[in-house]
C-alpha positions in Angstrom: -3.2 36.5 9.1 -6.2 34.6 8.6 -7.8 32.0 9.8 -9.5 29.2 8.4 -12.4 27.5 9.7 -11.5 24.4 11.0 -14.5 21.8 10.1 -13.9 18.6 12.3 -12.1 16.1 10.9 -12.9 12.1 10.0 -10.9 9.4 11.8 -9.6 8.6 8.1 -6.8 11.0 7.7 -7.4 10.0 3.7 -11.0 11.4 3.7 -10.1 14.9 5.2 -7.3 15.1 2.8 -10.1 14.6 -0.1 -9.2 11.5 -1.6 -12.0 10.2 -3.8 -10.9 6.6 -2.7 -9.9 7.1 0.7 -11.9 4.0 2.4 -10.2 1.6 0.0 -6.8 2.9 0.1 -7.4 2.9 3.9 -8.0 -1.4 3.9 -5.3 -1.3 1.4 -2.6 0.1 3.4 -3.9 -2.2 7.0 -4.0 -5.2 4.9 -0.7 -4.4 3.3 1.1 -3.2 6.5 -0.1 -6.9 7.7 1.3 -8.7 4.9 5.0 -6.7 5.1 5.4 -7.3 9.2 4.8 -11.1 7.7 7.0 -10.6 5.2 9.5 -9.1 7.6 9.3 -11.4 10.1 9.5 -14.7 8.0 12.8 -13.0 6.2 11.6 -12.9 2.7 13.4 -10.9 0.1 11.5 -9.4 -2.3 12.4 -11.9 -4.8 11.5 -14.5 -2.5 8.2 -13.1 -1.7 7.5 -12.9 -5.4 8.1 -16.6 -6.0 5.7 -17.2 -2.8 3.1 -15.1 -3.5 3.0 -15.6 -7.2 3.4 -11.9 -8.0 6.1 -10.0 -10.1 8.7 -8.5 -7.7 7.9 -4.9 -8.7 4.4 -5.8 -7.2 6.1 -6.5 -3.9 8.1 -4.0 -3.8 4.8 -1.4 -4.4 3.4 -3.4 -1.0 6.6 -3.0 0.9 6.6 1.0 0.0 2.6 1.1 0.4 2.6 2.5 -3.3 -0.7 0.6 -3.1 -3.7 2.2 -6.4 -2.3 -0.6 -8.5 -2.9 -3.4 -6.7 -6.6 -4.5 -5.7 -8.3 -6.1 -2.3 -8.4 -9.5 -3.6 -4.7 -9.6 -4.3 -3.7 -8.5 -0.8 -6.1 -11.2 0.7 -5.0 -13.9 -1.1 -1.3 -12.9 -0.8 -1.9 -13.2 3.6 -3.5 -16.5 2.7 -1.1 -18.1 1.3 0.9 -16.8 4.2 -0.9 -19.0 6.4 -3.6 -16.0 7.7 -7.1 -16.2 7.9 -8.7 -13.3 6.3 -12.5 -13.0 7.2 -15.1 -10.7 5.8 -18.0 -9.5 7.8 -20.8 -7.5 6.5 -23.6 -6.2 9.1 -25.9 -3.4 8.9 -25.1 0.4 10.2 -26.5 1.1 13.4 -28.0 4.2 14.5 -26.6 7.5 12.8 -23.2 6.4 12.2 -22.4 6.0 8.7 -21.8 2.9 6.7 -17.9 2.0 6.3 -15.1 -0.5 6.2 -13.1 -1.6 9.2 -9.8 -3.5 8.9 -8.6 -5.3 11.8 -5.5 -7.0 11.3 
């Protein structure tokens, strides 16, 4: 048996595994795990999230299984605002060698 050469790997699982949108899927999935522990902890059904958050319940459902390329940025943001979150967005230069990115803390 061979062995491949390993090349190191990213801190974004999505970007070794060669996704071409791995850095958006990646604030996608932190914003959207976010939203569903909300969802979870205030109770809300699916349908009752819908009605709440203004989106068709097959949209919620995609959120609650992270199914996530249909649904963009903006629509996760404003669905944790209207859940009573405070969603803020920084931008600041890259320092040193480290390459530009986007970091999610929720």
């Amino acid at each position: 048996m061979t062995r491949k050469l390993r090349t190191r790997g990213t801190d974004n699982v999505l970007v070794d595994l060669g996704f071409d949108d791995a850095e958006e899927l990646s604030v996608k999935a932190m914003l959207a795990m976010k939203l569903n522990a909300l969802l979870e902890a205030q109770g809300l059904t699916q349908a009752r999230a819908s009605k709440i958050l203004g989106m068709p319940q097959p949209k919620i459902s995609a959120i609650r299984n992270y199914k996530l390329r249909g649904i963009s940025l903006e629509r996760l943001m404003l669905a944790l605002t209207i859940l009573g979150q405070h969603v803020r967005i920084v931008v600041s230069p890259s320092k040193g060698r480290s390459m530009a990115r986007i970091d999610v803390a929720a």
